[in-house]
C-alpha positions as a Python dict, from the first residue, in 0.01 Angstrom:
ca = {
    (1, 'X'): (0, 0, 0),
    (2, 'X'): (357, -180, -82),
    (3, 'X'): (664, 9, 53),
    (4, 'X'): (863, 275, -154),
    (5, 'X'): (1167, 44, -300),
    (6, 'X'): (1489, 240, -339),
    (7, 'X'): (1766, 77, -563),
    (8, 'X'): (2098, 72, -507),
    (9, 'X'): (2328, -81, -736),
    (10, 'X'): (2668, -112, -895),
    (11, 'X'): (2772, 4, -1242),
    (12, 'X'): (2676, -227, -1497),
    (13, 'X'): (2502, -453, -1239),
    (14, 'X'): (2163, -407, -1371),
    (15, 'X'): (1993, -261, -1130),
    (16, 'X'): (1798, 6, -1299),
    (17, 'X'): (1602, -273, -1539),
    (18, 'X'): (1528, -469, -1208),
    (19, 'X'): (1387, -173, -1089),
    (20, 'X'): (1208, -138, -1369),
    (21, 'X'): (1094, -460, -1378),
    (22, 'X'): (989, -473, -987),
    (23, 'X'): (786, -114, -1052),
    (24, 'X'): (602, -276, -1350),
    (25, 'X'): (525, -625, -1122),
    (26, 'X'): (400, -469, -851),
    (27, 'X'): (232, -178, -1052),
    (28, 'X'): (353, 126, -903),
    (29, 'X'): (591, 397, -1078),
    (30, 'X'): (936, 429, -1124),
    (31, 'X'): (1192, 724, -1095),
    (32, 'X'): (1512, 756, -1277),
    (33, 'X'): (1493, 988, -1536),
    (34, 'X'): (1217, 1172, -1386),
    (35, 'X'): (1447, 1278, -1084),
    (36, 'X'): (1746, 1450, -1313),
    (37, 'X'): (1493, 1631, -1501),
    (38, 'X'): (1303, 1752, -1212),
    (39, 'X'): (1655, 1823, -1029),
    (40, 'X'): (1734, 1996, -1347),
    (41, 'X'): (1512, 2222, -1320),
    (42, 'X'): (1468, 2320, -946),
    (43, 'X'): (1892, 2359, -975),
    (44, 'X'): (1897, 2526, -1326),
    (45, 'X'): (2153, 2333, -1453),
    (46, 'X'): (2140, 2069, -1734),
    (47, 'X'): (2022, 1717, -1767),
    (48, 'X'): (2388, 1618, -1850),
    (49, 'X'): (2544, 1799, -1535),
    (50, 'X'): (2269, 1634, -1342),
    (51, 'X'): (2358, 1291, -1425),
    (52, 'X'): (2739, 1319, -1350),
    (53, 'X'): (2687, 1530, -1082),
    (54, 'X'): (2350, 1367, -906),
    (55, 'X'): (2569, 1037, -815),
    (56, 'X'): (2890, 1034, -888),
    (57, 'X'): (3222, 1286, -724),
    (58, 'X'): (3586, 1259, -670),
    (59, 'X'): (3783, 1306, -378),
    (60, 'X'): (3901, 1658, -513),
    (61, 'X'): (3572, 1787, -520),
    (62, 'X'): (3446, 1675, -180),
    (63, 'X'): (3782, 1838, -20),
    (64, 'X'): (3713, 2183, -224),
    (65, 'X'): (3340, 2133, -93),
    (66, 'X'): (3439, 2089, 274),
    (67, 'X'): (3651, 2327, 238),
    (68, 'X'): (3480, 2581, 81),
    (69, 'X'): (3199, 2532, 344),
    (70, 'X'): (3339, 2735, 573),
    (71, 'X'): (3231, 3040, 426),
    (72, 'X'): (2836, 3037, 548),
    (73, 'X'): (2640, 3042, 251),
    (74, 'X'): (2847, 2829, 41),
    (75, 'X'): (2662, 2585, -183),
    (76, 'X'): (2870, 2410, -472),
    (77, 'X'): (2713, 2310, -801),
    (78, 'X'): (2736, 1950, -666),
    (79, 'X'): (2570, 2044, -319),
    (80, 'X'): (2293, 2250, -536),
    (81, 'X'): (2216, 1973, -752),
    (82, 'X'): (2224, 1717, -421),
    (83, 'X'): (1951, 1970, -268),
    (84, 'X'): (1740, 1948, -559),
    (85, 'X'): (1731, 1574, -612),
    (86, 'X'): (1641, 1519, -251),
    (87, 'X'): (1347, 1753, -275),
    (88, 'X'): (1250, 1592, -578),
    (89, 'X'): (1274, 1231, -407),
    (90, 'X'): (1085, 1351, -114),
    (91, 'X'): (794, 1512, -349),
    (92, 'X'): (754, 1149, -519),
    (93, 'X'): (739, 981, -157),
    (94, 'X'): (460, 1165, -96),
    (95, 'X'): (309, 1059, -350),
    (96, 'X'): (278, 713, -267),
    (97, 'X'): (450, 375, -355),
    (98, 'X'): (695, 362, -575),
    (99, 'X'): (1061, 271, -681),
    (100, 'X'): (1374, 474, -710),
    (101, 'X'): (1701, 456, -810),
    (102, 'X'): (1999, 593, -665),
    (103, 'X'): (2055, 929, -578),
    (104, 'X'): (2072, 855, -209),
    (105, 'X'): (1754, 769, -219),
    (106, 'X'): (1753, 533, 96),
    (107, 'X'): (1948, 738, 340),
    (108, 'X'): (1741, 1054, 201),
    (109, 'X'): (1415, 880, 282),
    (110, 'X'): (1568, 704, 616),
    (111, 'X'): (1639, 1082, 751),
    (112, 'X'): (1302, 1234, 655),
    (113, 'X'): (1146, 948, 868),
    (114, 'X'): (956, 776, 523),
    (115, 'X'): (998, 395, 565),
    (116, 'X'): (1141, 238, 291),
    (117, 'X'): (1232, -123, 138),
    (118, 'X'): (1581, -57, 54),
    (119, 'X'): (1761, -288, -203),
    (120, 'X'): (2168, -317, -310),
    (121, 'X'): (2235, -468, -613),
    (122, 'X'): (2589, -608, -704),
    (123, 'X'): (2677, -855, -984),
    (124, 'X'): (3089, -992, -1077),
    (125, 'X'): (3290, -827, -1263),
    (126, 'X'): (3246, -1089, -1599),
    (127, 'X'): (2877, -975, -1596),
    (128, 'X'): (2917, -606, -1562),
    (129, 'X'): (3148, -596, -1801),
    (130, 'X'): (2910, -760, -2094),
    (131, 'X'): (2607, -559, -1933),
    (132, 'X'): (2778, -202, -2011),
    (133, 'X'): (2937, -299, -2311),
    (134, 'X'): (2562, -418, -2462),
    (135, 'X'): (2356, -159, -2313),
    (136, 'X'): (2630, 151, -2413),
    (137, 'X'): (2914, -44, -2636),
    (138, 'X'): (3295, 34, -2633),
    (139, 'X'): (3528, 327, -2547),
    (140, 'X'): (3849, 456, -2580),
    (141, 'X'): (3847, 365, -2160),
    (142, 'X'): (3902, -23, -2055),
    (143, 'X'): (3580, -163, -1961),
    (144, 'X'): (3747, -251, -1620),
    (145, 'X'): (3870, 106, -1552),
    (146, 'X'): (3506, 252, -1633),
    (147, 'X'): (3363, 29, -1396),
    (148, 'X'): (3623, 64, -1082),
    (149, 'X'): (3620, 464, -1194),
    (150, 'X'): (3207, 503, -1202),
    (151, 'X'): (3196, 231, -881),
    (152, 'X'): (3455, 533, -698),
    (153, 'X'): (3206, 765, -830),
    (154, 'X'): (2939, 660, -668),
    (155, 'X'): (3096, 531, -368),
    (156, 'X'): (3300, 880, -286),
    (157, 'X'): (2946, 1084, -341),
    (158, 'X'): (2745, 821, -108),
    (159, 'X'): (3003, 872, 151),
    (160, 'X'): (3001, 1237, 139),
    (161, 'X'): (2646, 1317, 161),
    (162, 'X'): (2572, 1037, 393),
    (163, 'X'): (2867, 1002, 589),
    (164, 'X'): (2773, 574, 485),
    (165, 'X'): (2948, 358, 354),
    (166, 'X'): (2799, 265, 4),
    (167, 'X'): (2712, -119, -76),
    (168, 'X'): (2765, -181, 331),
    (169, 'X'): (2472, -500, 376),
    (170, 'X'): (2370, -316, 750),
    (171, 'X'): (2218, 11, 537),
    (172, 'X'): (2016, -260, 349),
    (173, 'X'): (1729, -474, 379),
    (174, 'X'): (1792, -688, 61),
    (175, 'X'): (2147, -711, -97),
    (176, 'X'): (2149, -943, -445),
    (177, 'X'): (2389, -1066, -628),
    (178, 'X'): (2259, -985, -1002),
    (179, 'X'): (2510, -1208, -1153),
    (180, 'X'): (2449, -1493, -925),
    (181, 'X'): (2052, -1500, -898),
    (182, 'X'): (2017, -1335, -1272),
    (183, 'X'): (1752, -1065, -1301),
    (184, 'X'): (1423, -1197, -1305),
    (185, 'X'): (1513, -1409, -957),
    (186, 'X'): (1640, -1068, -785),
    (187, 'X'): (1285, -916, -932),
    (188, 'X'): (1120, -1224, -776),
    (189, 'X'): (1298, -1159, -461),
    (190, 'X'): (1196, -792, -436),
    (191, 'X'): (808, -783, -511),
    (192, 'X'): (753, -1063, -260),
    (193, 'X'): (938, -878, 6),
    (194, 'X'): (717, -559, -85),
    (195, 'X'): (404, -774, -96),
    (196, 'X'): (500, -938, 198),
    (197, 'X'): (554, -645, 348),
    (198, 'X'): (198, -509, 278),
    (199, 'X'): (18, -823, 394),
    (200, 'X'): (188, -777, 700),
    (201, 'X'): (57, -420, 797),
}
């Protein structure tokens, strides 16, 4: 049985294709798009609200969260949807090997005691850049500000939830440079740690 492999990764690094690549190497599935629509439904709200909401806060709304906390049964939209994902994530664990991306999928897993191969993907800024502007084209935004804004995102919503710090190499097992090694390498690097890992047990 290979490990579950959660993805980390930064905006426009790649990382969801490598996962995708890794899940179809090693043979196992992979969960993206299967966890907002799941989380969509156990929280009610949309797909859309999901996907800015499932990874990505500001500071604003993690002070009116604390803050609002104090009254007992609080929950915000963002903490509902949070809830959700992570009892989606832990439903696929169950089910056996697999890959995942994002969501706090590593320190979600690390807390419920289910070992996982946990990967961080990162890439320069000259390759994210032509990586989001192929895969979703221009906007009225500078590519540069979209990146450092969705990077925040992500960043600010790993920290809350986790109290981590996002990208940090000790929460890790693997952390690849995407720009460096280019894809297929980092996909090389992953299977053979999971397959590794396997022969091992």
């Amino acid at each position: 049985m290979y490990p579950i492999i959660t993805i980390s990764r930064e905006f426009g690094s790649g990382g969801h294709s490598i996962g995708q690549a890794v899940a179809k190497e090693l043979g196992i599935p992979f969960y993206d798009s299967v966890i907002v629509e799941e989380a969509a439904k156990k929280s009610g709200y949309s797909t859309d609200t999901v996907v800015e909401d499932g990874e990505y806060t500001t500071l604003s709304q993690t002070w009116f969260s604390s803050n609002a906390a104090y009254n007992v049964n609080y929950l915000s939209p963002q903490d509902k949807i949070f809830e959700a994902q992570r009892n989606v994530i832990l439903d696929l664990a169950e089910k056996g090997p697999c890959v995942i991306v994002g969501r706090c999928a590593d320190y979600i897993l690390d807390t419920a005691g289910i070992p996982a191969l946990n990967v961080f993907i990162h890439a320069n800024m000259e390759y994210r850049k032509a990586h989001v502007l192929e895969r979703y084209g221009k906007t009225n935004v500078p590519i540069e500000k979209r990146l450092r804004k969705k990077d925040k995102g992500r960043k600010t919503y790993y920290r809350y939830y986790t109290d981590r710090e996002w990208g940090q190499s000790s929460y890790y097992h693997i952390s690849l440079d995407a720009s460096y090694l280019g894809e297929l390498t980092c996909v090389d690097i992953i299977a053979s740690a999971a397959r590794r890992k396997n022969e091992n047990k």
